[in-house]
C-alpha positions, 0 to 999 in steps of 0.5 A, spaced: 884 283 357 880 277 361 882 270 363 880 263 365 883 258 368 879 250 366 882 245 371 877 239 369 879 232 373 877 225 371 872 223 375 874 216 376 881 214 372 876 207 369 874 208 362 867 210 360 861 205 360 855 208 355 850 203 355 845 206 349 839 204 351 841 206 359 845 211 361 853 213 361 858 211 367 866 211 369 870 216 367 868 221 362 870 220 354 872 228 355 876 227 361 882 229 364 881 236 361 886 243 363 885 249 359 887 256 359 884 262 356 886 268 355 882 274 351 886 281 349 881 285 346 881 293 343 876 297 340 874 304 337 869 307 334 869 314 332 862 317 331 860 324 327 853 327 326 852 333 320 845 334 318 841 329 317 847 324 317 850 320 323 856 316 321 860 311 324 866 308 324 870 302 328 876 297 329 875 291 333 881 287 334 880 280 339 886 275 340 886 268 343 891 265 347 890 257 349 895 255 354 895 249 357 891 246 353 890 238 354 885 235 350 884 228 348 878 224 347 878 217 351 884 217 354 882 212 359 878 208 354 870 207 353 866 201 352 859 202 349 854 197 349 848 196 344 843 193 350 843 193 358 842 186 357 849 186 353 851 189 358 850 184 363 853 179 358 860 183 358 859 184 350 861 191 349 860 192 341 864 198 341 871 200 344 875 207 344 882 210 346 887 215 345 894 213 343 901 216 343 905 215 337 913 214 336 915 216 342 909 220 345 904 216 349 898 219 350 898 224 356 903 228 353 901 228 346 894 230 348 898 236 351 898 244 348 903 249 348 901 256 347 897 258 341 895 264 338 888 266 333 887 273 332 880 277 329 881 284 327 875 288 324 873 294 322 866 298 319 863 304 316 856 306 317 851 312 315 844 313 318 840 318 315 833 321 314 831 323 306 824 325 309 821 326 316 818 320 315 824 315 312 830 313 316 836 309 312 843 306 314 847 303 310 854 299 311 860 295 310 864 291 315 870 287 313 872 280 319 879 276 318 881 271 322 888 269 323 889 262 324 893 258 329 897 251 326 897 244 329 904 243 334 905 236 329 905 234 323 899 229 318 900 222 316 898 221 309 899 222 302 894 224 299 886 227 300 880 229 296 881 236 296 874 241 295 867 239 293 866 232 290 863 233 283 856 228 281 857 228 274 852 223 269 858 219 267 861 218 276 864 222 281 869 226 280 875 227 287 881 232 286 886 229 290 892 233 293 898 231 299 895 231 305 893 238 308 899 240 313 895 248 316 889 251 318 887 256 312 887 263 314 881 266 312 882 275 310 876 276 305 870 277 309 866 283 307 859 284 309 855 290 307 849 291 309 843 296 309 836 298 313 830 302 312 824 304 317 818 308 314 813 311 317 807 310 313 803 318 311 797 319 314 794 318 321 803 316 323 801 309 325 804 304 322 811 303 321 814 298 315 821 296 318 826 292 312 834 290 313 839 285 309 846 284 310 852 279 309 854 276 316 860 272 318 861 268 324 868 265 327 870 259 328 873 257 335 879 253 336 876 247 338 874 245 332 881 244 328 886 240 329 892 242 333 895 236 335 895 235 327 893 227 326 897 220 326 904 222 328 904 224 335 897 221 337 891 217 334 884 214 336 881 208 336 874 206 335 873 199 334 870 193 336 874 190 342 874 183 339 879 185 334 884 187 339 883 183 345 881 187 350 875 185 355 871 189 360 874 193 364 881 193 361 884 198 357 891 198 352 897 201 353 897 208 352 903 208 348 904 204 341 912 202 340 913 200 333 913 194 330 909 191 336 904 187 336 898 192 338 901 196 332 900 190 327 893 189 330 892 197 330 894 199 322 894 205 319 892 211 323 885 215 322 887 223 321 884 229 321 886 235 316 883 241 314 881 242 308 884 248 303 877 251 301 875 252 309 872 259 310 868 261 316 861 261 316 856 267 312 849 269 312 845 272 308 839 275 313 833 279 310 828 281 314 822 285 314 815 287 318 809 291 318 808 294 326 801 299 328 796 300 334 790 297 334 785 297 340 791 299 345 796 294 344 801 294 338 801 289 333 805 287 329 808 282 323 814 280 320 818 275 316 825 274 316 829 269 311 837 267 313 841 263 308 847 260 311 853 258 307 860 255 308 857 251 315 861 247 317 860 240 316 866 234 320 871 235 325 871 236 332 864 233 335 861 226 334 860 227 326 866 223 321 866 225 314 870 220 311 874 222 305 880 216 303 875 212 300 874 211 292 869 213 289 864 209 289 862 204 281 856 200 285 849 205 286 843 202 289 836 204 287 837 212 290 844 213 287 847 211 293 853 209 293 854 203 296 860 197 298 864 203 298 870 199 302 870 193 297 877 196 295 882 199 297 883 206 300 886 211 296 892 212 301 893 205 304 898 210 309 891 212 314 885 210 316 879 214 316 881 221 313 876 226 317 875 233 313 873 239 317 870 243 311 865 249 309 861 245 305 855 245 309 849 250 308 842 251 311 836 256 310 831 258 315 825 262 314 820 264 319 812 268 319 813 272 326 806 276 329 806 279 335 802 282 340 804 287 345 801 291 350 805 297 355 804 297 362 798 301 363 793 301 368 797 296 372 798 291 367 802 289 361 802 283 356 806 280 351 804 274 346 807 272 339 806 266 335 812 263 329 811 258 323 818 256 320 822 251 317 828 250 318 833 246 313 840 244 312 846 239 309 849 235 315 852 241 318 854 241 324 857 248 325 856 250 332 853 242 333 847 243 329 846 236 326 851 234 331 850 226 331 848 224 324 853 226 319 854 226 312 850 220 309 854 220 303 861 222 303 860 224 295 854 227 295 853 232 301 847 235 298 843 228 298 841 231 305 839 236 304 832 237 308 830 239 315 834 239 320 835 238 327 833 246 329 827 245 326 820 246 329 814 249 326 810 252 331 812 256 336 808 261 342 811 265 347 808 269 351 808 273 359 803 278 363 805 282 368 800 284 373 802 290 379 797 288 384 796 294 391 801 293 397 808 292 392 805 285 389 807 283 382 805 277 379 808 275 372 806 269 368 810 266 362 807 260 357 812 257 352 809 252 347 812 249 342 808 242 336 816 239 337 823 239 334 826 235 328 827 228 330 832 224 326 831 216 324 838 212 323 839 205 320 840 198 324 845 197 318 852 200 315 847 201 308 852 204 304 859 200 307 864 206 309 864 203 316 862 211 319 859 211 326 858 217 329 857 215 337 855 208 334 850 210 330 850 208 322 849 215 320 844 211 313 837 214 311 833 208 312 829 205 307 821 204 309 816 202 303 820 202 299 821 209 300 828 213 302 827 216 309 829 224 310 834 225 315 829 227 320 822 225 317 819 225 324 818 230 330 818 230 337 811 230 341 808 237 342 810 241 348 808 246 353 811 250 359 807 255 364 811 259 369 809 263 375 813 268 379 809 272 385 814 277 387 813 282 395 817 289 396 819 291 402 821 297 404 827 297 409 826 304 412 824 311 410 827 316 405 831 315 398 837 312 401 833 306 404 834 300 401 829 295 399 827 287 400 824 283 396 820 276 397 820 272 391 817 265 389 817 262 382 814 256 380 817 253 374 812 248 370 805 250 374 801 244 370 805 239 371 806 237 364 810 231 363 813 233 356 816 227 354 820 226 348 825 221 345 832 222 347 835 221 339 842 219 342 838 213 344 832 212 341 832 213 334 834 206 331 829 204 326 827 197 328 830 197 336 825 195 341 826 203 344 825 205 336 822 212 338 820 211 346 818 218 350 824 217 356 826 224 356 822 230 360 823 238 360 823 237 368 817 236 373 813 242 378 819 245 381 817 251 386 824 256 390 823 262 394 828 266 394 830 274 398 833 279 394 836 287 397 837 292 394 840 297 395 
């Protein structure tokens, strides 16, 4: 068993202040905060060796105990500013706050009780040699998760359940009441093999292989356990449409009936969708390794499909499913005006649907050098070309700012994605000098991560921002932008360490100290990249301005005793 305790206090009881192009200050969106975590976890595993065959076999069981959990976003209000010159004018473009709902005010809504997920899995696996120079495992391992369910119910009527489905004639939406629960998720098999096979001949070279099925789990925290637009509700609006100014905040309870309730209108909700799994990856790798000129080389290649990643829930991203399918197109098929007419259930606002409808693809060429420590000295290198794509998920927030581009079409972004980075090198040596003096090097380089572009303007008319930002692919030249159709700028990084041993007397027993500089960014590189959040709106002055850095030449010493 294993506990913690997150007591987290607002820093200030003021509401947040984001100025986009500046920086955030006041209270913090996410604050107050309380969270109690406890985890019970059993396991056993049973091994049995006969011949050549080493079987295995196991049981895990993890459960999860939230306790006095308080979380909700804006309770104390937060405006945002496009502009610092907005900001000095007093014209906050948008406002955010959390409002309790019949009876409840904010506070007490944003209150957990105890809430139970658990994990049980189990596996089998064998490793065995056909040959002496053949190694082979093979293996099969089952998860399932057992989901908590929201303390409160959902407002609605009626959702879109299900993938959309694009069709020559239109969309086509499957509709069903509200969703009320959070699916369980039972059917989880993963099976897996690996071979390593050591080529005849000289026995130098070694060919590596492996694939498998892979799940992952889905933390609490993405789902809705308040439930949504019965004890609470959040608003995200101008601040003209309800009158308030800077620095004011609204009551923190609605009554019914009132005025603010009339201004409010229906309320946004959150439900899971029935379909909902946690996520699975298919990874297949394979590599060639042999020794060449004292040092081992080797190249690999590994190929990772992801399915069932999520896409909308908690986060910043919004997929809003109460709209009508669209009837107008623009020239790329999008569907555009997507708010001329009602909404499917005139009961809530904004419908956000946490889905497994999400996937991504990685694949990657791996070379690497690596040569042991001998004659005092050891060194490491490997360079890695890969490209990263993916649909608008935001599973463990990937993509976590943009969203969906198109609510009936998740598949229209598919592309790369925020993770993607073609070229990467790492490398590091170590050299043991006379006198107990070791001096490490390490290099890191990278040609730049996936940087995304955002529309000035609602293209398509759904009203989705996600912290402000229209999450619209832009038009240049008469061409459709990819979500991510720039990269950050080049960069390099060199680290030093020199380290000093000293002995603290003599015999076995004797400890022995260390004296230790670390130097981080030797060269002083800049490193300068464009912060997404702030700089990536085609056609804002700041459009694509370097303001951010991996950090300047930093330099610590430090003593270490061993004993």
């Amino acid at each position: 068993m294993s506990g913690e305790t997150r007591p987290r206090a607002a820093q200030s009881t003021d509401p947040q202040v984001q100025i986009t192009d500046t920086g955030t200050f006041g209270g913090a969106l996410f604050l107050p905060g309380t969270q109690d975590m406890y985890r019970y976890q059993f396991s056993e595993n049973l091994v049995h060796q006969r011949g050549t065959h080493d079987l295995k076999t196991g049981v895990d069981y993890n459960g999860f105990n939230m306790r006095n959990n308080s979380f909700a976003l804006a309770l104390s209000g937060a405006y945002t500013f496009p502009t610092l010159e907005s900001f000095l004018r007093r014209q906050p473009s948008l406002y955010a706050q959390n409002f309790g709902l019949n009876g409840y005010t904010s506070h007490e809504a944003a209150l957990l009780g105890s809430f139970w997920q658990h994990e049980l899995s189990a596996y089998v696996q064998d490793r065995f040699r056909p040959t002496s120079g053949l190694t082979v495992g093979v293996g099969l391992r089952y998860d399932m998760q057992v989901n908590p369910q929201p303390q409160a119910g959902t407002a609605g009527v009626r959702v879109p359940v299900g993938r959309p489905v694009t069709t020559a004639s239109g969309v086509q939406v499957a509709y069903a009441p509200v969703p009320q629960g959070i699916p369980n998720d039972r059917n989880n098999w993963g099976p897996r093999g690996d071979f390593a096979y050591q080529v005849p001949g000289d026995g130098l070279t070694l060919i590596k292989g492996a694939a498998g099925l892979y799940y992952g789990r889905t933390p609490m925290i993405y789902f809705p356990m308040r439930g949504g637009g019965v004890s609470n509700t959040t608003l995200f609006s101008p601040p003209s449409r309800f009158g308030v100014t800077f620095p004011n905040v609204l009551p923190t309870s609605i009554v019914a009936g009132s005025a603010l309730a009339t201004l409010l209108g229906p309320p946004a909700i959150t439900y899971v969708d029935p379909e909902f799994g946690n996520p699975r990856v298919l990874q297949v790798n394979a590599s060639v390794s042999r020794p060449v000129a004292g040092v081992s080389l080797e190249a690999g290649y590994l190929f990772s499909d992801s399915r069932n990643l999520r896409v909308g829930g908690f986060r910043s991203t919004l997929w809003d499913r109460n709209i009508a399918a669209p009837t107008q197109f623009d020239s790329f098929g999008r569907g555009i005006n997507l708010l001329s007419v009602a909404r499917p259930d005139p009961s809530i606002a904004q419908a956000n649907a946490v889905t497994s409808f999400g996937r991504g693809r990685y694949q990657a060429l791996v070379v690497s050098l690596n040569r042991p420590m001998r004659q005092h000295w050891q060194a490491y290198a490997s360079y890695t070309l890969s490209k990263s794509e993916g649909n608008a998920s935001t599973e463990r927030d990937t993509e976590s700012l943009y969203g969906p581009t198109d609510p009936f079409n998740l598949d229209a972004d598919y592309g790369l994605n925020e993770l993607d980075e073609r070229h990467q090198a790492r490398g590091y040596v170590v050299v043991a000098l006379p006198g107990q003096v070791t001096v490490a090097s390490t290099l890191s380089a990278g040609s730049g991560l996936a940087f995304p572009v955002y529309g000035a303007v609602d293209v398509n008319g759904d009203r989705v921002t996600n912290d402000g930002l229209n999450p619209d692919r832009p038009i240049v030249n008469g061409a459709l932008l990819a979500r991510f159709p720039e990269h950050q700028p080049a960069w390099l990084t060199v680290d030093l360490r020199v380290a000093k041993g000293i002995p603290l007397g003599t015999g076995a027993a004797a400890g022995r100290a260390q004296l230790i500089l670390e130097v981080f960014n030797v060269l002083n590189r800049a490193n300068l990249f464009a912060d997404p959040r702030t700089q990536a709106v085609l056609g804002s002055p700041n459009f694509r301005v370097n303001n951010r850095t991996l950090g300047p030449r930093l330099a610590q010493l430090g003593l270490r005793l061993d004993f």
